[in-house]
N, C-alpha and C positions, 0 to 999 in steps of 0.2 A: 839466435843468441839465447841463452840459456843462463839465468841470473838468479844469485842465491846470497846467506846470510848465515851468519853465527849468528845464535839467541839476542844476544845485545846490538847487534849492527854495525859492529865495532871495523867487521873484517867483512867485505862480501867480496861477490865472482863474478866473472862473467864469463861463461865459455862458449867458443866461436864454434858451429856446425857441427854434428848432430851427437846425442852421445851414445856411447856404445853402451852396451848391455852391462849392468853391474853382479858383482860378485856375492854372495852374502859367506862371509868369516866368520869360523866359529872355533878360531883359536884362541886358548887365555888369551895373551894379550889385546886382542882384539875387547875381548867381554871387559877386561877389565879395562881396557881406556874406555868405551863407550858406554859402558853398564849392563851390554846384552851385546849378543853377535852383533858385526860392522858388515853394512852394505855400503859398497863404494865401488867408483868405475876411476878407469883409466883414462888420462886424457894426455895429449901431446903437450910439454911443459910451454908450447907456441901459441897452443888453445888458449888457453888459462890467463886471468889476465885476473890481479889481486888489488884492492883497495883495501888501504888499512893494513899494509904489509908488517908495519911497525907493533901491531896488535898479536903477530904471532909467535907463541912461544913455541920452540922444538925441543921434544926430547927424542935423546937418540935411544931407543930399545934394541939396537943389536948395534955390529959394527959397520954392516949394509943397508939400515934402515932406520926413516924418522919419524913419527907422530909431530903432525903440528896441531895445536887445538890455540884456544881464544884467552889471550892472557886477563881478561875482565871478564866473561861471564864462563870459560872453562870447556864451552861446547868444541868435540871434534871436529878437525875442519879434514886435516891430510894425511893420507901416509904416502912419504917419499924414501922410495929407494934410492940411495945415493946414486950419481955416475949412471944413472940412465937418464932419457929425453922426456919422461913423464914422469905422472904424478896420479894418485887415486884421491879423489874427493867422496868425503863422506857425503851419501842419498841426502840426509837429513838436512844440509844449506841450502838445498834448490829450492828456489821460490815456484809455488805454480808446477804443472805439469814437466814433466821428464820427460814423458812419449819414448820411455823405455822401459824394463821390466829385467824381474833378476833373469843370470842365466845360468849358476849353480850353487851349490853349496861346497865351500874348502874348508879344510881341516874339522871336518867332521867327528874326526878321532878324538878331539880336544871340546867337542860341545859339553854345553852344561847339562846336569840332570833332570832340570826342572822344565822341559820343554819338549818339544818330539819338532821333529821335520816332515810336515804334512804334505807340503808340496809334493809335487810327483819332479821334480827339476833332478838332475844329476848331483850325487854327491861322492867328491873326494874328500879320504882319507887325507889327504896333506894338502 
């Protein structure tokens, strides 16, 4: 089990066995909800299991997809694509170790200028 937090504690996780390897996004949207590209992993909406449901505010950024972050301290928690069985939680909730590690870079087209991509990981364009 795998236990995590927004800033305030308002909202936290717990997800059941083991997590997969997460993404790092480095499209606007992404920089501008989080402040800097979003690392986030996928998980089955069955894994997931939310305290403090009531603490989260969504916004819909397109018409297939939602950002939820922490309506009291504003920290990233989600992004959910509508009308699928998961969900991507943002690295930054997990309390303690992940015992996972990124496994590329997307939308690369869309990074900011003020950073390079050092890793040697795979990067797409979209």
């Amino acid at each position: 089990m795998h236990r995590g937090s927004c800033l305030c504690g308002a909202v936290k996780i717990a997800v059941e066995g083991d997590l997969p390897r997460p993404n790092a996004c480095h499209c606007v949207a992404c920089r501008k909800h989080g402040g800097h590209y979003g690392a986030s992993l996928e998980v089955p909406c069955a894994a997931l299991h939310v305290e403090g449901e009531d603490f989260v505010r969504w916004y819909h950024s397109s018409e297939k997809v939602r950002r939820g972050f922490c309506r009291i301290c504003g920290s990233t928690l989600f992004w959910d694509p509508l009308h699928h069985d998961w969900t991507a939680i943002a690295m930054g909730m997990f309390d303690g170790p992940t015992d996972t590690s990124l496994s590329m870079h997307i939308f690369v087209s869309e990074k900011g200028d003020y950073y390079e991509i050092a890793d040697k990981l795979p990067q797409n364009e979209t």
